[in-house]
N, C-alpha and C positions, 0 to 999 in steps of 0.2 A: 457764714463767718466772714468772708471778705469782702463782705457787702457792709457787715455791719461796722467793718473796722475800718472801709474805707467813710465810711459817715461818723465815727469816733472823728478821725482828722482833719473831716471838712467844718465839725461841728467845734472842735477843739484844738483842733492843731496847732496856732502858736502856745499853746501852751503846753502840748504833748513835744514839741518843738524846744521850748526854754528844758523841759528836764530832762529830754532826750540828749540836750547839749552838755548836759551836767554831767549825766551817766556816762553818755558813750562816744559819738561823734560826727564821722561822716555821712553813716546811715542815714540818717536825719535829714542832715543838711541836704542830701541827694534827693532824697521825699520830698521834699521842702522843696527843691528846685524845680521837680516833676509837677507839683502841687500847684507851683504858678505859671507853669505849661500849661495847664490846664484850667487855669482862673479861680482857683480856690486857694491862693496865696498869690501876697505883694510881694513881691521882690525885694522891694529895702525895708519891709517890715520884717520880713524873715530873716534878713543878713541883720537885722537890731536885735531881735529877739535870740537868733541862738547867738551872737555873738554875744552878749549877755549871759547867758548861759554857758557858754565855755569858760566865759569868764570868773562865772560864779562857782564854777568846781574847783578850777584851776586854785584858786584861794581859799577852796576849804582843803585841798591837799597843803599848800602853803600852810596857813598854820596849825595843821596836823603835824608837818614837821619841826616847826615853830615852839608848840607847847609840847609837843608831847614825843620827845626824843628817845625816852625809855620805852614808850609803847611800839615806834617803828620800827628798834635795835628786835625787841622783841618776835613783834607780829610779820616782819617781813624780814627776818635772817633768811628765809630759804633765797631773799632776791640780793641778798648783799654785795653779788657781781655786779648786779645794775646798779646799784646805789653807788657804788664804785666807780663804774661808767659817765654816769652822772656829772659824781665831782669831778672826775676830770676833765671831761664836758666843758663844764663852768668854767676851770679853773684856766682852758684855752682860749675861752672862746667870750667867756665873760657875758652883756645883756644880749647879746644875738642872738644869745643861745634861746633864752625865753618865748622870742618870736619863733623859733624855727622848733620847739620842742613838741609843737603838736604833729609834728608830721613825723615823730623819727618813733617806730612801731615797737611796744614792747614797754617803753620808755615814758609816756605820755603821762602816767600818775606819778614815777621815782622822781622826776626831777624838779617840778614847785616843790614837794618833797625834801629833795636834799634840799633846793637853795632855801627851805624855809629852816633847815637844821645850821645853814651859817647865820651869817651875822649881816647877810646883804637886808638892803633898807625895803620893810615891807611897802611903802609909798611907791618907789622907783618899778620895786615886781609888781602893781598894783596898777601902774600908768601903762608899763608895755606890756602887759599881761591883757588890759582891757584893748588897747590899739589892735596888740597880735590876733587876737580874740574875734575883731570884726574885720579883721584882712582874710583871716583864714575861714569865716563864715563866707565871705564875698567869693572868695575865689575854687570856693565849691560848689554855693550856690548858681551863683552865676552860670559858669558852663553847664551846670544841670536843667537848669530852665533855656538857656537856647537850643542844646541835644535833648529837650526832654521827649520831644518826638519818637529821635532815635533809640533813647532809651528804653519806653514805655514797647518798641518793638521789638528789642531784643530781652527784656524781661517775659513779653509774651511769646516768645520763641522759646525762651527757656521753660515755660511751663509746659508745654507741648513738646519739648524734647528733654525736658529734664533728664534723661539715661546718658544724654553727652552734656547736658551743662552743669549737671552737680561733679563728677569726672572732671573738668575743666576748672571749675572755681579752687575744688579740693588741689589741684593739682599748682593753681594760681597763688593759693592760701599758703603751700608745702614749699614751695619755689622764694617768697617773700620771707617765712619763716628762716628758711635757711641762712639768702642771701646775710640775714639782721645778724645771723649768729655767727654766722664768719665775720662780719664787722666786729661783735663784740669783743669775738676770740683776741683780734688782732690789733685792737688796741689795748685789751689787759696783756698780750704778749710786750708788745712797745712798751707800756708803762714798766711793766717787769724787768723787762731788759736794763731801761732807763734807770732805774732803785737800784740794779744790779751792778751798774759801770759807776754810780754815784758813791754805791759803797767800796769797791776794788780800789777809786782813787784817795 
């Protein structure tokens, strides 16, 4: 099986690459960096290709929220804190936000999402959306293919010791989960406060 799937990627891969960037994210890009460690991917064709590809999600969430504002009130009321998050996001932080939204966990589909539910200009999300898009391909790929040595060492480590690195990752997973959620908490607390002193005066 991992013979065959590592010949799927040699045989396919920027194109398992462009929809992997659509779907999901780093994964990929890491693969992708490991890939050209080892001479079965170019470097800047990979930072084109999925940058391209994040790009091209990024803008079908855009205008998912764009057209179809009934259907996310809808289909994603159980996430309405993050949508929350979101606009307020936006509303401090304004285009930077767009660049920096692939990294902030949790958050990566809500926010082309909401800004596609305002009235920002889809040209402008569209220009730093695609720039963001091949900065944050670069700077994953990149360092994955100079460590992809070290990488390819400690993922064989883990298959051989897997009883402490699944233990480890779960615990790495449970640790970053958290951290995010204390972040949320304590800016819906800040925002709440701020509503709360706006109405008393």
């Amino acid at each position: 099986m991992e013979a065959y799937l590592l010949e799927l990627l040699q045989e396919y891969g920027y194109i398992i690459l462009f929809v992997w960037s659509i779907l999901e994210g780093e994964m990929g890009l890491l693969m992708a960096g490991i890939m050209a460690t080892t001479g079965h991917m170019n470097v800047p064709i990979a930072i084109f290709v999925a940058g391209l590809g994040g790009f091209a999600g990024d803008q079908i969430y855009f205008y998912i929220g764009r057209f179809n504002k009934g259907f996310i009130q809808r289909k994603f009321h159980a996430q309405r804190r993050k949508f929350a998050i979101a606009h307020l996001l936006l509303k401090k932080y304004g285009w930077p936000l767009i660049f920096v939204q692939r990294y902030l966990y949790g958050l990566r589909t809500v926010i082309p999402m909401s800004i596609g539910i305002t009235k920002y200009s889809s040209k402008k999300f569209a220009l730093i959306n695609l720039l963001s898009a091949w900065v944050w391909a670069a700077i994953t790929i990149i360092p994955a293919y100079l460590l992809g040595e070290q990488i390819l060492q400690v993922l064989e480590w883990g298959k051989t010791h897997w009883y402490f690195a699944l233990p480890l990752a779960g615990a790495a997973l449970y640790g970053i989960t958290t951290l995010f959620k204390r972040i949320e908490n304590q800016m819906l607390e800040k925002q709440h406060a701020r509503q709360a002193r706006n109405a008393t005066c």
